[in-house]
C-alpha angles and dihedrals in degrees: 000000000000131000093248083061103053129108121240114250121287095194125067118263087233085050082055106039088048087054092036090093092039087057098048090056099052085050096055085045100052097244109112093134091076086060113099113246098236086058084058100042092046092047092057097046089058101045103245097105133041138200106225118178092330098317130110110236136174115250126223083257089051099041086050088054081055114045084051095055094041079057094049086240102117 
């Protein structure tokens, strides 16, 4: 899918942004498939998160939402 092709997100960007650290963590413990879908969908769409050879990863865009809400800042 391109980018071109992709929805825009159904969730809100604060819904997002309140499960962004969850889902980190479900990705650095091996356990994305407990993430919904529509997490995952939105996330891409957004940039925040990539498909790469199969695994979910943060993107530059995604690990900079984090690092500001790991700092209280967002």
């Amino acid at each position: 899918m391109t980018l071109r092709n992709r929805l825009p997100p159904t969730l809100s960007r604060d819904d997002l942004r309140g499960a962004l650290l969850a889902t980190v963590n479900l990705l650095k413990n091996r356990r994305a498939g407990e993430i919904a879908t529509d997490y995952i969908e939105d996330y891409v769409a957004l940039n925040w998160l990539e498909w790469n050879g199969g695994t979910l990863r943060l993107t530059v865009t995604g690990d900079n939402i984090r690092k500001q809400l790991a700092a209280g800042l967002a």
